[in-house]
N, C-alpha and C positions, 0 to 999 in steps of 0.2 A: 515393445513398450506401450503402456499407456496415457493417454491423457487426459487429464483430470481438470476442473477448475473449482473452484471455493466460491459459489453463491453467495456474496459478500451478506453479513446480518449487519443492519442502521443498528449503528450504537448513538443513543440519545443520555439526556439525563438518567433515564429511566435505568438503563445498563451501566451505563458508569456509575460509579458507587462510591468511588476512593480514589485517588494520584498521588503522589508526593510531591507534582508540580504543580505548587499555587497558583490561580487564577490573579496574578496580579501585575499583568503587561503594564499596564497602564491603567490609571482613574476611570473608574466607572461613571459613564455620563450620567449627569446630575439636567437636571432640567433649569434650574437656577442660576448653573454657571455661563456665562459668557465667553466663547469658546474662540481663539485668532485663527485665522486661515493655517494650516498644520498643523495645530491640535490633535492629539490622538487621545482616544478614548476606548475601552472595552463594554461592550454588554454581555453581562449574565445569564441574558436569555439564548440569544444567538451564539455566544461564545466565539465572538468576533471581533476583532481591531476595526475601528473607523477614524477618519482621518478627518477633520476639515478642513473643506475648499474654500470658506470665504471666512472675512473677517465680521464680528456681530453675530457670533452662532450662537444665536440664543433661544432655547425653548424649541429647536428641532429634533425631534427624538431618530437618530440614525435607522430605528427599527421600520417607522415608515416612510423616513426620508426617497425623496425620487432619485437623487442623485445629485438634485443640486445644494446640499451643504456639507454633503458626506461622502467619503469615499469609503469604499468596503474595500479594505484595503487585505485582511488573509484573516485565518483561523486563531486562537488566541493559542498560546505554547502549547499548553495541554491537551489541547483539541487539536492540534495541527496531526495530530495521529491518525485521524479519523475523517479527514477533509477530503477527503479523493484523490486529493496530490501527495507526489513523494517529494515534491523540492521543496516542502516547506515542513520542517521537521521537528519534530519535538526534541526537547534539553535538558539537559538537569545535572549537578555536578556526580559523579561515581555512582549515579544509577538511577532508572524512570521504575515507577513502578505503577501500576494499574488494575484497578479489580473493578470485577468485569460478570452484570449477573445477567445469563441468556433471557432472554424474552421468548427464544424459538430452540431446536435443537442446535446444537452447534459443535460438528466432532472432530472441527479442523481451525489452523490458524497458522496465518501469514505474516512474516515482519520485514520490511522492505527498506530501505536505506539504513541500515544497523550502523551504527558506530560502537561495538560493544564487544568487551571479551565474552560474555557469556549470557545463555538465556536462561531464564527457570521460570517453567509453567508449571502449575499449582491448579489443582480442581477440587473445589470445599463442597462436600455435601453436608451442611449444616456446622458444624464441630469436628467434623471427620473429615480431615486429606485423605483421599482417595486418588490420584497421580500426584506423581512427584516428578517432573525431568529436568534437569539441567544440562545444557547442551552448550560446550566450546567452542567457539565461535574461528580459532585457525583456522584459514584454507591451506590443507595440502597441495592445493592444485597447484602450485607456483612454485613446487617444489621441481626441479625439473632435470636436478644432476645434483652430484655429492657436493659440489661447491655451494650451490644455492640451499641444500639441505643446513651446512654448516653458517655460510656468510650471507645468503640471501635478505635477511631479514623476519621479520613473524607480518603476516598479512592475515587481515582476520576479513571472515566473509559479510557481504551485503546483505544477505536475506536468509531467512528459514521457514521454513515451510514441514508442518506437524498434523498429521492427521491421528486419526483414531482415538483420540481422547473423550473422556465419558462428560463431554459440556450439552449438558440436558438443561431445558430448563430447570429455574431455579435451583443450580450451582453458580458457585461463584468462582470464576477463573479468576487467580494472581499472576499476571507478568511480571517480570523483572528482568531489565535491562542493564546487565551490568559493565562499568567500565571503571577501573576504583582506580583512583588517581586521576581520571582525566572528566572529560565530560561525555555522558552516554546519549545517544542522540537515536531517532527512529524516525523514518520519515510517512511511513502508512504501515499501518495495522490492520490486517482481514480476517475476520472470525465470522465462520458460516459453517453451511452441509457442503461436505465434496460429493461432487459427484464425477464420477469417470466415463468422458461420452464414449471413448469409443478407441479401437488400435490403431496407433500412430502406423503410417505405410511408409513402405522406403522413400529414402529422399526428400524429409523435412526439409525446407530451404529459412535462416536463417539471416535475416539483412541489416548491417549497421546504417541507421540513418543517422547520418552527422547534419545540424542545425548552425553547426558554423559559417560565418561569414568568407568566401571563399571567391577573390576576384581581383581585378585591377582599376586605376585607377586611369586619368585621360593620359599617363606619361606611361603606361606600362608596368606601375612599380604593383608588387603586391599587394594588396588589401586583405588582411588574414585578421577576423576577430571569431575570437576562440567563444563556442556558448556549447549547451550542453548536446546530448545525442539520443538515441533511443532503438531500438530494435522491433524487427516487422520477423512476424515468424508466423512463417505459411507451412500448414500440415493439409493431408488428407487421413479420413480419419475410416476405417474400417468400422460400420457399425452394424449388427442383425436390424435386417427393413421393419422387421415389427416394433424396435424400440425406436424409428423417426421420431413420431412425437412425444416420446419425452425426451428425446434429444432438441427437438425444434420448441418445447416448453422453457426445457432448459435458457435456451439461447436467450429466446423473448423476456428470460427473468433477468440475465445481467445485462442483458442493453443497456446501453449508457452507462455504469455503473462499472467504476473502479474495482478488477479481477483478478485475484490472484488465477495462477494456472501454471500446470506443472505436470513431469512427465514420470512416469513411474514406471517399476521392472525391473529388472534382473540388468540387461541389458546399459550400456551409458545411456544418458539424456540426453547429451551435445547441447545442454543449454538452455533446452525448451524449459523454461522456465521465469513466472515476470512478474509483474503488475501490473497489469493493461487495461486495454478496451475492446471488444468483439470489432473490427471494423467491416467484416465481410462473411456471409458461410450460405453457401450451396446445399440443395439438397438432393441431388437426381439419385431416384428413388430405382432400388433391383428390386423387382419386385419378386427375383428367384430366388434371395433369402437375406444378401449382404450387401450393402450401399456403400457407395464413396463418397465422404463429405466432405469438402475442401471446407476449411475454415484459415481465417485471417484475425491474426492478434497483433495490436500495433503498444507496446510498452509505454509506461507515462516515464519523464524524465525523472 
């Protein structure tokens, strides 16, 4: 199998175009208003929640606030798609929807903490759909004998992950997030170039890291508080020595930068699959034709 990751595209003003979820968390700070210590407000520009810390917040504009009136507290709903984080998720009653016009090429796209029966991506060149998918969001996987086939329950899946689609500049990609009857929730969105660095080698290793509180107390009794978890998933990667740097260009371009990544092939995945961060990758170079690249991906919660 291969591995692939989605060179995340910055979605700004510019590429968002349309949502169905209003921008309206909260009052847009007014320079006029005299604001109590928690006070929350949104800016339009940043498209961010801020909080204030003291009471008499008057006339500081949170944008170049230091920190001392304001706290930047997260992304506003509608933006929270696009924040780098998955735990803070976008909402909206029986379905999000979002249009979406490239700045760069863009032939792939990720969607990460799903709460939804179903997806449909849409690709407009001018007046003309040109893709159309709708994609059902069950996981089979949990199906695991005739009993859970029938009593199990319906488990729909966290993420999808879509390549090959024709998002060139200046098309306008429609998401739609649907959950009808409940509320559709997503918690990051990646829309970029995939690129496939290279052949996954036997024996991916694959680690839950659990963040929970996990201990005792001075009498021996448990201390068990429950918080979220995340996955570290260490490949070596099979690549031809002559494609190192664009393999190691590659790397340098999502540093730091919230990455979808995913395994492709005929073959299972076993998982490799996420939204992460590059935390580590090797490059001891064969210079006989074919390199082994250890690469380390550590998932956001």
């Amino acid at each position: 199998m291969d591995f692939n990751i989605i060179a995340p595209m910055a979605v700004t003003d510019v590429e968002l175009t349309a949502s169905n979820i209003p921008e309206d968390d909260h009052p847009e700070w007014a320079a006029g208003t005299n604001y109590a210590k928690g006070d929350l407000v949104i800016s339009l520009t940043s498209h961010r929640i801020y909080q204030s810390m003291q009471d008499g917040n008057l006339g500081n504009d949170p944008l170049t606030d230091d920190g001392s009136w304001w706290f930047d507290l997260r992304a506003t709903n509608r933006w929270s798609a696009f924040d780098q984080r998955r735990s803070n998720t976008a909402s909206h009653p029986d379905q999000i929807t979002y249009s979406i016009t490239p700045t760069q090429d863009c032939d792939a796209i990720a969607l990460f903490g799903l709460t939804a029966g179903s997806v449909r991506i849409e690709v407009w060149d001018g007046p003309s759909r040109i893709y159309d998918q709708t994609f059902v969001m069950v996981d089979t996987g949990h199906v695991v004998s005739v009993y859970t086939w029938f009593f199990g329950g319906i488990v729909y899946t966290r993420q999808k992950v879509l390549n090959g689609f024709p998002g060139y500049i200046g098309h306008r990609i429609d998401i739609t997030i649907a959950a009808v009857g409940a509320t559709a929730k997503v918690g990051h969105i990646v829309l970029g170039r995939n690129h496939l660095l290279g052949q996954v080698m036997n024996l991916p290793r694959i680690s839950f890291v659990s963040h929970s509180r996990k201990g005792y107390d001075d009498f021996g009794d448990e201390i068990l508080v429950k918080r979220g978890s995340t996955r570290k998933i260490e490949v070596a990667l099979l690549v031809p020595t002559i494609q190192a740097p664009r393999v190691m260009d590659i790397m340098a371009e999502i540093d730091g930068l919230a990455t979808a990544f995913y395994a492709s092939g005929t073959g299972p995945t076993y998982g490799i699959e996420g939204l992460g961060f590059l935390d580590d990758h090797g490059q001891p170079l064969d210079v006989a034709g074919e390199s082994t690249f250890p690469l380390i991906m550590k998932t956001l919660k």
